[in-house]
N, C-alpha and C positions, 0 to 999 in steps of 0.2 A: 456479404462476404465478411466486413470487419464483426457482424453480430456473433455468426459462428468462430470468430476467434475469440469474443468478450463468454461464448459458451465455455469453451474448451480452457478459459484462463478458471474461469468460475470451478471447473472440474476439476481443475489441477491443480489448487490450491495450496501452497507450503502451510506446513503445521503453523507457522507465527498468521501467514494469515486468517488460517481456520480460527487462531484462540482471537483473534481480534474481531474478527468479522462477530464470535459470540460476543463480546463485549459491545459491540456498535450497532447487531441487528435489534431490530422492533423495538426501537427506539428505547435502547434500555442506558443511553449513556447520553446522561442531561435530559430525556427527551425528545432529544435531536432525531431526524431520520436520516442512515445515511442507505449510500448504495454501495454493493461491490462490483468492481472492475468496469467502472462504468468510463463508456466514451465521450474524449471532448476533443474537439477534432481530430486531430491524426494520430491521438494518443489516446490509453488505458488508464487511468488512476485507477489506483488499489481500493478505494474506497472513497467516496466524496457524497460530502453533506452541501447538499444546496442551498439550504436557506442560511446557510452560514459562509458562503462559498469558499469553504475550503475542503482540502483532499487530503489521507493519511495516506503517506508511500512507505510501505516497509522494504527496505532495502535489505534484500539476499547477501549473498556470496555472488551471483549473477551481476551483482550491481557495483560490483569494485571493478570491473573489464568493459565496463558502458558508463563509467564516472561522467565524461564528456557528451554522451547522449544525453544521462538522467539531467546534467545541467542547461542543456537545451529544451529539454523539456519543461523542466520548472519557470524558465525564462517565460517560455510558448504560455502556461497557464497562468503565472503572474501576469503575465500582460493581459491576461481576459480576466481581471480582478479577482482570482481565484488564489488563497492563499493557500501555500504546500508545505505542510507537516510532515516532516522526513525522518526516520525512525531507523535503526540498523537491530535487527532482533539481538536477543542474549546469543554468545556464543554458546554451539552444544558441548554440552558434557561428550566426555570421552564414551565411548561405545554406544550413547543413549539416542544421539540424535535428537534429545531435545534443549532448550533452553538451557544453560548452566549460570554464568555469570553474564554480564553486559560487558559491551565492550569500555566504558571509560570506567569499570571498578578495579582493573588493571588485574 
């Protein structure tokens, strides 16, 4: 059951994760191998490197209405010595839907 939800996350992937996941696969950033949407207990990280044990969460627009979950969660993996790299993509450009500035360039 949770496998075919870590599928269907894998498939549906937001464009900030598609361009990171190319920056992080086959081990092209440091060396490092990570994985996407991978499971650790009751929860999905966006991507997580094992031998390093931490996880890259890119935080949507989905993730300002789940503030109080996303922070129970970081808790949940902190306490399995898993540190959590937490990221809010660029805001898009008007009509482009992609990237435009970040959010702290103001």
């Amino acid at each position: 059951m949770k496998r075919e939800i870590v599928r269907q996350l894998r498939r549906g992937q937001t464009m900030a994760e598609q361009k990171m996941w190319w920056h992080l696969r086959s081990r092209a950033f440091a060396g490092y191998k990570f994985c996407r949407q991978f499971l650790i207990g009751p929860f999905v990280a966006d991507f997580c490197c094992r031998s390093r044990k931490s996880i890259v969460e890119l935080d949507g627009g989905h993730h300002a209405e789940t503030e109080d979950y996303d922070n129970l969660r970081t808790i949940y993996l902190e306490q399995r010595v898993l540190r959590a790299l937490r990221d809010r993509p660029a805001l898009p450009s008007p009509g482009t839907g992609e990237g435009g500035r970040r959010p702290d360039e103001g």
